[in-house]
N, C-alpha and C positions, 0 to 999 in steps of 0.2 A: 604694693605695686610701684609706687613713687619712688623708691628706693631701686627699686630694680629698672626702672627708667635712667634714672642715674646714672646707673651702674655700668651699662650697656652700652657697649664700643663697636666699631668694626675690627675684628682684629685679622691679619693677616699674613701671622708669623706662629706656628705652630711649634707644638714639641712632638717626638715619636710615641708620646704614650698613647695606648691605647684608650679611644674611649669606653670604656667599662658595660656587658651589655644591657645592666638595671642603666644606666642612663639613657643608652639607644631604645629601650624600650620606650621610656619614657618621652624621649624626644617625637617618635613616632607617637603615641597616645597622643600628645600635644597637637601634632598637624591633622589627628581627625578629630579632635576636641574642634576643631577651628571653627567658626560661625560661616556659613555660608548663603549666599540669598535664597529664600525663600527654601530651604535646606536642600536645596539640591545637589551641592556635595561636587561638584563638576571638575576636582582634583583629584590629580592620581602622581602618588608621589614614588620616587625609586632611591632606596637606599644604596648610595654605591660606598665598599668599603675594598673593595680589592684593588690596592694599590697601583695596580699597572693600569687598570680603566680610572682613575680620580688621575695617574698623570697622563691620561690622552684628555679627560675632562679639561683639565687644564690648558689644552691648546686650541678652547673651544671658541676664543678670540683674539683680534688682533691686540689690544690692552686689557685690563684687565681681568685676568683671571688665571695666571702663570702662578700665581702663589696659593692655588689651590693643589698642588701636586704635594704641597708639603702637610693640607688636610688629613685626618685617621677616615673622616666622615665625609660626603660631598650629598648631600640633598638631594636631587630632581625634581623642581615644581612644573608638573603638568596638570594639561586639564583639556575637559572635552566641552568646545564649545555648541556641541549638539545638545548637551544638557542643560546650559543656563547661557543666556546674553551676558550675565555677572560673571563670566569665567574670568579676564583678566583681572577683577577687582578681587572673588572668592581666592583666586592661585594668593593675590599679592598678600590679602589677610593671614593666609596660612602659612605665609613665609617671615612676615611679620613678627607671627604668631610661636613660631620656628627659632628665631634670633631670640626672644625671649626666656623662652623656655632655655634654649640653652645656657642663656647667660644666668638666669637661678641653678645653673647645676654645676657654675664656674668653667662651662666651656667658653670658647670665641668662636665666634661666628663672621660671615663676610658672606652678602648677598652679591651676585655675581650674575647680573642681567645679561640674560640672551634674546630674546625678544626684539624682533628693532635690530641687532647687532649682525657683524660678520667676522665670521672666522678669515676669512682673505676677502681678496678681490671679487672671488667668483663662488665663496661658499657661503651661507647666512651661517650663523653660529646655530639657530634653531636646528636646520637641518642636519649639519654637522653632529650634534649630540642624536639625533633622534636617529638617524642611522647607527651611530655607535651605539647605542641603546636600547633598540627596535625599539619604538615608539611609532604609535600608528600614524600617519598623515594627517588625518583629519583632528589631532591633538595639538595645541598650543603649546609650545614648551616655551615660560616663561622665563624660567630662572635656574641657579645651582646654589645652595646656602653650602659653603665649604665651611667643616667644625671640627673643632679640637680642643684641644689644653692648650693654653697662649702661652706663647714663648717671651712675648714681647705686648704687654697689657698695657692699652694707652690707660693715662688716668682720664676718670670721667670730665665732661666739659663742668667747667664753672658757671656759676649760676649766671654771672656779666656775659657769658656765651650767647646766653639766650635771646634770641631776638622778640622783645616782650610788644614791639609794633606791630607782629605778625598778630595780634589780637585786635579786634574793633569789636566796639561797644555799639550794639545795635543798627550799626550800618557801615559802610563801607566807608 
């Protein structure tokens, strides 16, 4: 697992190949393997692979998220917060959970927050996707993890990256 911590980048430059469907399977196994509070399970995720809805995904915000049109895969992390208070923390696990998986199957991945964000002036990016999507109202739409074959593979940070102060010995 250490190695795959490593390993694992944002990437946000894809190639046209298709991802293979034993991997999309897999990636999907992965996001309901995910650990949830108290297993309530309160995500529901939408594989989107057809190209013309991943490039309106794409214009689901004002900055970041335009280099998802060049994604094969685009995630949808949602979740019903009528099931658990843990919904934003269960989504974010599973998305986590998502980026990893991928990266042991040699895909790139790029978490792509909507939550909090806005497509314009006058649109949130939440709702923006969840109308393109039909996603019920009463669901949080957290996130989009956009995935592919990297075009463009950062090397992993060095270990001197690490901010080793971000650690305390028994107190603050």
């Amino acid at each position: 697992m250490i190695e795959l911590l490593r390993k694992r980048r944002s990437v946000r430059k894809y190639t046209d190949k298709p991802v293979e469907k034993e991997k999309v399977e897999l990636l999907s196994e992965a996001l309901l393997r995910s650990p949830s509070s108290r297993g309530r399970n309160p995500w529901e995720f939408i594989l989107v692979d057809d190209k013309k809805t991943i490039i309106k995904l794409a214009e689901a915000k004002k900055h970041g998220s335009s280099f998802a049109a060049e994604a094969t895969l685009v995630y949808v992390i949602t979740g019903d917060r009528d099931v658990s208070d843990m919904c934003i923390e269960d989504c974010s696990i599973a998305a986590a959970t998502l980026h990893y998986a991928a990266a042991s199957l040699d895909l790139g991945s790029c978490w792509i927050q909507l939550r909090g964000r806005e497509k314009d002036d006058a649109t949130l990016s939440e709702d923006y996707v969840r109308r393109l999507l039909g996603i019920p109202d009463s669901y949080l739409v957290l996130a989009m993890i956009a995935i592919g074959y990297p075009a463009d593979a950062p090397e992993p940070h060095p270990e001197n990256y690490l901010r080793k102060s971000k650690i305390r010995l028994n107190r603050f």
